[in-house]
GUGU-783607 format. One record per residue (C-alpha): x, y negated, z; residue number from 1. Coordinates in Angstrom, 1 decimal. Example, Ala and Ser with C-alpha at 12.3 -4.5 7.8 and 13.67 -1.06 7.14 Angstrom:
xx / yy / zz / k
12.3 / 4.5 / 7.8 / 1
13.7 / 1.1 / 7.1 / 2
This chain:
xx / yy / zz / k
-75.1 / -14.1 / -40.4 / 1
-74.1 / -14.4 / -36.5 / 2
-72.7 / -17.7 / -35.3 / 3
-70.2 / -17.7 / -32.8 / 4
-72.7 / -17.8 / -30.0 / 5
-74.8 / -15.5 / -31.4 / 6
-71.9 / -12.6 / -31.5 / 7
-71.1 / -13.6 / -28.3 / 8
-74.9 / -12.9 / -26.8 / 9
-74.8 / -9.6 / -29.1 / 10
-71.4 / -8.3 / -27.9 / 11
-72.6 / -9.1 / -23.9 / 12
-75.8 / -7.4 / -24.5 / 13
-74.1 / -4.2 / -26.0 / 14
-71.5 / -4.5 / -23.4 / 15
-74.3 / -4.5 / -20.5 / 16
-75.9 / -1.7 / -21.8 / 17
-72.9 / 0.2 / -22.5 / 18
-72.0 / -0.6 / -18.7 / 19
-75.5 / 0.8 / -17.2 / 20
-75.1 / 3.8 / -19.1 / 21
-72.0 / 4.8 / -17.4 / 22
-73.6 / 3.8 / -13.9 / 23
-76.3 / 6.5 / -14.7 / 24
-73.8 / 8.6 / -15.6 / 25
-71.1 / 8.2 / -12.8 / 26
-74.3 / 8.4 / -10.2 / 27
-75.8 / 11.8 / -12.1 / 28
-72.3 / 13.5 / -11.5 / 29
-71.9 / 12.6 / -8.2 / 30
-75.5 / 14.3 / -7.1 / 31
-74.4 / 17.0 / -9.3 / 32
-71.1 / 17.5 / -7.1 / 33
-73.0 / 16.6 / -3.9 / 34
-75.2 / 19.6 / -5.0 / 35
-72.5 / 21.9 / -5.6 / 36
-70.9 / 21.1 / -1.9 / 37
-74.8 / 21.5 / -0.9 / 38
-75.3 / 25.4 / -2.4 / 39
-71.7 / 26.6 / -1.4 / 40
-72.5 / 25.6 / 2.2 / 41
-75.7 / 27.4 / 1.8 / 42
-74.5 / 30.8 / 0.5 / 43
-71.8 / 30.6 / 3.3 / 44
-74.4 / 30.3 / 5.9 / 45
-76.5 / 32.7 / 4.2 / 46
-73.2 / 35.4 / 4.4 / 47
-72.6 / 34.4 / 8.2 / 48
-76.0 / 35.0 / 9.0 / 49
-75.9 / 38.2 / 7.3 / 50
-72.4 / 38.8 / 9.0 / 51
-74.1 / 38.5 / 12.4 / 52
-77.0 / 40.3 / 11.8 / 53
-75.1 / 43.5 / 10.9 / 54
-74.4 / 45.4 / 13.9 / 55
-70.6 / 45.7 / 14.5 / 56
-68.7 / 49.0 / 13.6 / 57
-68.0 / 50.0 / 17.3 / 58
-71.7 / 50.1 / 18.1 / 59
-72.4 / 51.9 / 14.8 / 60
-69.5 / 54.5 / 16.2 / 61
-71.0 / 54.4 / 19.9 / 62
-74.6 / 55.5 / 18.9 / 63
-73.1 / 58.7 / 16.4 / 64
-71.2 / 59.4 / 19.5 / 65
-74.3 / 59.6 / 22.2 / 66
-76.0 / 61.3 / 19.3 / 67
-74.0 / 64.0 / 19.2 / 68
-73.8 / 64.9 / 22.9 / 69
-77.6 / 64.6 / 24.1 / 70
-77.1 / 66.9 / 27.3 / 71
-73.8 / 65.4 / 28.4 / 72
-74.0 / 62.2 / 30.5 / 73
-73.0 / 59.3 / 28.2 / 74
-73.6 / 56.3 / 30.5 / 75
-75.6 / 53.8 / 28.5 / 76
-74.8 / 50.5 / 30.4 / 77
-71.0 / 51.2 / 29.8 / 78
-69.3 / 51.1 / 26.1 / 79
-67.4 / 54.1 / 25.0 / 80
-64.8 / 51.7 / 23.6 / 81
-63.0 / 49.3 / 25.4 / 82
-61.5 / 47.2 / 22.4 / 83
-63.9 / 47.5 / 20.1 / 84
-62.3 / 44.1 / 18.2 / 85
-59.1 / 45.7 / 17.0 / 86
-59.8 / 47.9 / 14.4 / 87
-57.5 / 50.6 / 13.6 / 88
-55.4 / 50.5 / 10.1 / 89
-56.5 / 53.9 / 8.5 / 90
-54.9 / 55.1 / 5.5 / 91
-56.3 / 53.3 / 2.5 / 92
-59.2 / 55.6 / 0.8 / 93
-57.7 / 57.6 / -3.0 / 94
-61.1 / 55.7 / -4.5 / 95
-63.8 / 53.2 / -3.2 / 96
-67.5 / 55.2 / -2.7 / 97
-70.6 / 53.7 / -4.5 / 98
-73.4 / 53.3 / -2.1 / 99
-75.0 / 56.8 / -2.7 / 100
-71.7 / 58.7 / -1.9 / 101
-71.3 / 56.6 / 1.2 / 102
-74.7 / 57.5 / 2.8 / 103
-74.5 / 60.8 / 1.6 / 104
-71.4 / 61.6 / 3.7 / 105
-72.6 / 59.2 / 6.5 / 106
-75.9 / 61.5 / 6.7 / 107
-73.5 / 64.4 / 7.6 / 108
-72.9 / 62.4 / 10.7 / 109
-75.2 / 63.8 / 13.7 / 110
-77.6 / 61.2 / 14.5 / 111
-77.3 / 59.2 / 11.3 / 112
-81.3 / 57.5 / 11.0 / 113
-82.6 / 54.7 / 8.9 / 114
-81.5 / 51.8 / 11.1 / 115
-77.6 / 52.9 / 11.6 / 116
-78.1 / 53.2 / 7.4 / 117
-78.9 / 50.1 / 6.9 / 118
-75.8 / 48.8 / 9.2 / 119
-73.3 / 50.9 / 7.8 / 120
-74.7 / 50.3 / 4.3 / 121
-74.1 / 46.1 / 5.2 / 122
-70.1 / 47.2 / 6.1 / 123
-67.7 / 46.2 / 3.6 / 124
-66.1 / 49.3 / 1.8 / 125
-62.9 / 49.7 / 4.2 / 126
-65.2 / 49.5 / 7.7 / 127
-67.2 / 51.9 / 5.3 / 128
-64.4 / 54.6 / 5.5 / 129
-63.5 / 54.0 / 9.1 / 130
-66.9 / 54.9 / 10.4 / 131
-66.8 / 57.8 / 8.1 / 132
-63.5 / 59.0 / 9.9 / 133
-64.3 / 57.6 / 12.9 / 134
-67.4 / 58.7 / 13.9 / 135
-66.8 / 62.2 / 12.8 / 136
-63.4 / 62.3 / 15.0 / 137
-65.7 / 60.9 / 17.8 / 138
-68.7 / 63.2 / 17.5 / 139
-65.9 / 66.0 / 17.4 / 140
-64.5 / 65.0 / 21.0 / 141
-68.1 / 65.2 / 22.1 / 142
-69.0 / 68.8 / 21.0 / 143
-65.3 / 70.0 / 22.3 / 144
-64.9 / 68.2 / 25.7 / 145
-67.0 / 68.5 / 28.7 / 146
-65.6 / 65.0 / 30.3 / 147
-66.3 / 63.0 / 26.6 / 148
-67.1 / 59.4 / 28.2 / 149
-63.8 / 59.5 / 30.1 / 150
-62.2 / 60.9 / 26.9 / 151
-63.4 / 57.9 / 24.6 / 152
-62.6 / 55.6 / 26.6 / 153
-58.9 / 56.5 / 27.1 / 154
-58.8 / 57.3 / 23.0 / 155
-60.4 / 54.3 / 22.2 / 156
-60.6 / 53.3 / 18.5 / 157
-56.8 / 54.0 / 18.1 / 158
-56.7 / 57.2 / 19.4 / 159
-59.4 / 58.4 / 17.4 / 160
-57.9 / 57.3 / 14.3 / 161
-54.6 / 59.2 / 15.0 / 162
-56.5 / 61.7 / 15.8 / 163
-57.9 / 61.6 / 12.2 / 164
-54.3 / 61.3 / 10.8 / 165
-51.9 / 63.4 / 12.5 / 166
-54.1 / 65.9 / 14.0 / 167
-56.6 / 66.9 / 17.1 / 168
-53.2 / 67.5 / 19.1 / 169
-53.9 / 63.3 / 19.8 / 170
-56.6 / 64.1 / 22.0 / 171
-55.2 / 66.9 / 23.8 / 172
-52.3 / 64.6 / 24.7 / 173
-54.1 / 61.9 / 26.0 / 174
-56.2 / 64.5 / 27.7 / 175
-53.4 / 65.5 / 29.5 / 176
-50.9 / 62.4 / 29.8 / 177
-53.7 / 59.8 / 29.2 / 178
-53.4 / 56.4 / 27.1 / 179
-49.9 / 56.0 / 27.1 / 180
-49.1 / 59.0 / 25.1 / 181
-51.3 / 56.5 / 21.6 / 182
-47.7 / 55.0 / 21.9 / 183
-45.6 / 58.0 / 21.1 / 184
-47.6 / 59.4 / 18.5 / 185
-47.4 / 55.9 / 17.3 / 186
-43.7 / 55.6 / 17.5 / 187
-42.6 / 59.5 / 16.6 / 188
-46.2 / 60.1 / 14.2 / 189
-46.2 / 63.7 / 12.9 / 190
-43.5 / 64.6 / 14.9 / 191
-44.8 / 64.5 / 18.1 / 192
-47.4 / 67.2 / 17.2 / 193
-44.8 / 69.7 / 17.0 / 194
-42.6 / 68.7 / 20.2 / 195
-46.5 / 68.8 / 22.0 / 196
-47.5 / 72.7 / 20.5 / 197
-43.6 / 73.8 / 20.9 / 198
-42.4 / 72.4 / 24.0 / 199
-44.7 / 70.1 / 26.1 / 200
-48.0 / 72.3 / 26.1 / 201
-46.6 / 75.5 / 27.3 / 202
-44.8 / 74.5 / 29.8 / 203
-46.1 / 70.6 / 30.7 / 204
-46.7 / 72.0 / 34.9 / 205
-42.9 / 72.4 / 34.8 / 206
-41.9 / 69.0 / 32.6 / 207
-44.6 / 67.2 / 34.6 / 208
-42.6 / 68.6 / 37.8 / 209
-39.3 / 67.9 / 36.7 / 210
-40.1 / 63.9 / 36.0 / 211
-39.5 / 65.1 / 32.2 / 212
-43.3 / 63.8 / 31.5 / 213
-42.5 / 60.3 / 32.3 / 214
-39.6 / 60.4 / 30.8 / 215
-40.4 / 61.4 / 27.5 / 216
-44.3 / 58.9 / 27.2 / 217
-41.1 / 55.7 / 27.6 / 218
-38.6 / 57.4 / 25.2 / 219
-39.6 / 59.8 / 22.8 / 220
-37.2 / 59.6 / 20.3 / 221
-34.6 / 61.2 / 23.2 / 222
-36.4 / 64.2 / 22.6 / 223
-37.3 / 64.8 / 19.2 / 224
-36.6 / 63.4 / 15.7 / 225
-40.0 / 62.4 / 13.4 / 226
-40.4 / 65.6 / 12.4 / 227
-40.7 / 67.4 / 15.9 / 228
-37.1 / 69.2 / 15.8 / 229
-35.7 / 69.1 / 19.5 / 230
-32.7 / 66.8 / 20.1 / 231
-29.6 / 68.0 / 21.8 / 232
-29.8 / 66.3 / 24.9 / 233
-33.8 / 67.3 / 25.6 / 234
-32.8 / 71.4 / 25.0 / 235
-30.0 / 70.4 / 27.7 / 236
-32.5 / 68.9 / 30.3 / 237
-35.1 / 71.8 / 29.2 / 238
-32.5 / 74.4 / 29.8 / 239
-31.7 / 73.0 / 33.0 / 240
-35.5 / 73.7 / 34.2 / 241
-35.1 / 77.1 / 32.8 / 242
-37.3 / 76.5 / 30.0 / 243
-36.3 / 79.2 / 27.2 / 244
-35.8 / 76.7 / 23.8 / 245
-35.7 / 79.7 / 21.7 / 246
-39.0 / 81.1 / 22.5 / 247
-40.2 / 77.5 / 22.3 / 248
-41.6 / 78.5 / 18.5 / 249
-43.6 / 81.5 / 18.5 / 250
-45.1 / 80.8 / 21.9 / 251
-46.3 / 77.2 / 20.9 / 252
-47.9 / 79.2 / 17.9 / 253
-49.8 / 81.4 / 19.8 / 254
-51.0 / 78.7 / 21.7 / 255
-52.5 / 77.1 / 18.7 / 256
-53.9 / 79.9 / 17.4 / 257
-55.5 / 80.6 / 21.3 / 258
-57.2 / 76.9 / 20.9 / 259
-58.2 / 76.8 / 17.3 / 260
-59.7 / 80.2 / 18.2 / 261
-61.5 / 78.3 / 21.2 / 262
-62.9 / 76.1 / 19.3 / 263
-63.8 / 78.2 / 15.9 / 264
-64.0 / 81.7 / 17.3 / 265
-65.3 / 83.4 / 13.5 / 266
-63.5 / 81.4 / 11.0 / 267
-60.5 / 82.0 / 12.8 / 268
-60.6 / 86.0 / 13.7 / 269
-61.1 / 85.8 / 9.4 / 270
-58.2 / 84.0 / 8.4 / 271
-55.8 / 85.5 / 11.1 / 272
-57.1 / 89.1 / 10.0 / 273
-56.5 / 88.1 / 6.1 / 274
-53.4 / 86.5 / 6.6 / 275
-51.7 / 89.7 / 8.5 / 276
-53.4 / 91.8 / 5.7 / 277
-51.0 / 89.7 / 2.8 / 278
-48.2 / 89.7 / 5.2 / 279
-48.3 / 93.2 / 5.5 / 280
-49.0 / 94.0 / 1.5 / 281
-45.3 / 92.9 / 1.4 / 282
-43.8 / 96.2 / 2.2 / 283
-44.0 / 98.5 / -0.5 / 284
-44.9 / 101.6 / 1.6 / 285
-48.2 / 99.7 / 2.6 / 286
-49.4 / 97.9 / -0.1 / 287
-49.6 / 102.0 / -1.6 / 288
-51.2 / 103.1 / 1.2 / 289
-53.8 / 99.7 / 1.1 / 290
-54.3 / 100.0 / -3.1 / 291
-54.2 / 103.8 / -2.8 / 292
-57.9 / 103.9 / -1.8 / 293
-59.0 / 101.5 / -4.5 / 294
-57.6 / 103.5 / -7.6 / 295
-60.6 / 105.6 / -7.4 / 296
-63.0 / 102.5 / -8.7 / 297
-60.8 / 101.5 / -11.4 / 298
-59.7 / 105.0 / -13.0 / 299
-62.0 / 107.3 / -15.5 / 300
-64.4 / 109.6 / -14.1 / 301
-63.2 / 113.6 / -15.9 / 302
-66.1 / 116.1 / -16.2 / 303
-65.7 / 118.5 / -13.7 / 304
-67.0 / 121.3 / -16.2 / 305
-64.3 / 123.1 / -17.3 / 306
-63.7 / 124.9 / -20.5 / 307
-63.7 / 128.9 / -21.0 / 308
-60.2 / 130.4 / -20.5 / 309
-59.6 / 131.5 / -24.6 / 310
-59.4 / 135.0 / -25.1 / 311
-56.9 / 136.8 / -28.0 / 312
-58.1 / 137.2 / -31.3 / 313
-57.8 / 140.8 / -31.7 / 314
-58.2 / 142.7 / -35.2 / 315
C-alpha cells in the first residue's frame, strides 16, 4: 500500500515521464515538417534548373528554320524572331501525343538532330504542339521566299501561327503590307483571306494608289464582314477606282490556282485536270462519250466464228 507521499512521488514520476515523451514527440514532428519544407524546395530547384537548362521554344524554332534554308543567308548574330516571349495561343490539340508520336512528327521537321530532340522532348505538351506547327509554317516560308530573314522577322511568332490557322494567305499579306496586316487577320480571321484572293491581290497597285491600302490595315471591318463578303460602302469606293466587283470572284480564283501552281506545280496540274474531268461528267452527252470507251473492258467477249447458214431439208 502507497501512503500519501508515496502516490504523490509515483503520480510525479509517471507524470515526468509522460511529459518527456511528448517532448520527443513534439520535437520528431517538427524535423519531420522541417524535412518536408526541405524536399519540396529541393524538387522546385531541381524543376527550375531543369526549366533553365531546356533551350527555349523560339530557339528550338530558329535552328528548324536556318536548317531548312542552307543556301539562303540567314544572319546568325541576328534572331529570326523579335518577341520570342509571347507565345502565340494555337488552337488546343484534338488529343495530347505520347513521346514517340511527338518525335516522330518532330523528325519530319528538316534539321531535326539529337540535341533539338532532347529540347523539344523537355517542352511541356502545349509548347510541344506549337513547335510542331510552328516550325513547319517556318521551314515553309524558307523553301517559298527568297527574302526569308526579312519575312520572319515581320511574321514573327504570331504571324506564323495565323499562318498555321487561317491559311498561307497570312504571309503573302504581310509580304506585301507588312506587320500591320497580323492585326486584321486578327480582327476579321477567315474573312480576310477571301477579301485578300478576291479583291486586294489583283488589283493592290491600284488600292495601294488610291490610299484604299491604308485605309483598310486601320479599319477592316468597313470592308468586309468575317466571312470575306464585300460591304456596301467598300464596292462603292472600289467602283469609283474602276475596279470591276463582279469579276472580283473568278479572277481572285485564278489567282490562287496561279500561286498554288507556283508553288506545287505536279500535284496541282493533277487535281485541276481531275476536277474539270467530274465537272464535265455532269452533262449527259459527255459522260457517254467518256464511259463509251470503257464498255469494251466490262462487256463479254462473242466468238467471232460464226455458224453455217442452215440449208432446207429437202426430201
Amino acid at each position: 500500500m502507497f501512503d500519501g507521499k508515496g502516490a504523490s512521488e509515483f503520480g510525479n514520476t509517471c507524470g515526468g515521464k509522460s511529459m518527456r515523451s511528448q517532448s520527443r514527440f513534439n520535437q520528431a514532428l517538427r524535423i519531420w515538417r522541417q524535412l518536408r519544407v526541405l524536399a519540396s524546395v529541393a524538387i522546385a530547384f531541381a524543376c527550375l534548373m531543369s526549366s533553365a537548362n531546356a533551350a527555349p521554344i523560339h530557339q528550338i524554332l530558329e535552328s528548324l528554320a536556318r536548317a531548312a534554308a542552307p543556301a539562303k543567308k540567314l544572319p546568325d548574330a541576328k534572331a529570326l524572331f523579335r518577341h520570342a516571349d509571347d507565345l502565340p495561343k494555337l488552337p488546343a490539340p484534338a488529343n495530347v501525343l505520347s513521346d514517340a508520336d511527338a518525335i516522330k512528327q518532330f523528325d519530319r521537321l528538316q534539321g531535326a538532330n539529337d540535341s533539338l530532340r532532347r529540347d523539344f522532348l523537355a517542352l511541356p505538351p502545349a509548347h510541344r504542339a506549337a513547335v510542331l506547327e510552328l516550325g513547319s509554317a517556318a521551314q515553309k516560308v524558307v523553301r517559298h521566299h527568297d527574302d526569308a530573314f526579312g519575312l520572319l522577322r515581320k511574321l514573327d511568332l504570331d504571324g506564323l501561327a495565323q499562318a498555321r490557322t487561317y491559311g498561307d494567305f497570312v504571309v503573302d499579306g504581310v509580304q506585301l503590307m507588312d506587320a500591320p496586316y497580323k492585326s486584321v487577320v486578327r480582327k476579321m480571321g477567315g474573312g480576310a483571306g477571301v477579301f485578300f484572293e478576291r479583291y486586294l491581290r489583283p488589283n493592290y497597285k491600284v488600292l495601294l494608289t488610291g490610299g484604299i491600302v491604308a485605309a483598310y490595315l486601320a479599319t477592316p471591318e468597313k470592308f468586309h464582314d468575317e466571312v470575306g463578303k464585300l460591304t456596301s460602302w467598300a464596292a462603292e469606293r472600289f467602283a469609283a477606282l474602276g475596279i470591276d466587283v463582279a469579276g472580283a470572284v473568278p479572277r481572285g480564283i485564278w489567282n490562287a490556282l496561279c500561286d498554288k501552281f507556283a508553288q506545287e506545280p505536279v500535284w496541282t496540274t493533277i487535281g485541276t485536270t481531275l476536277s474539270l474531268l467530274f465537272l464535265a461528267s455532269l452533262l449527259p452527252r459527255v459522260r457517254w462519250w467518256m464511259f463509251r470507251g470503257l464498255r469494251f473492258w466490262f462487256t463479254t467477249p462473242v466468238s467471232s466464228v460464226t455458224a453455217p447458214p442452215k440449208t432446207p431439208f429437202k426430201e
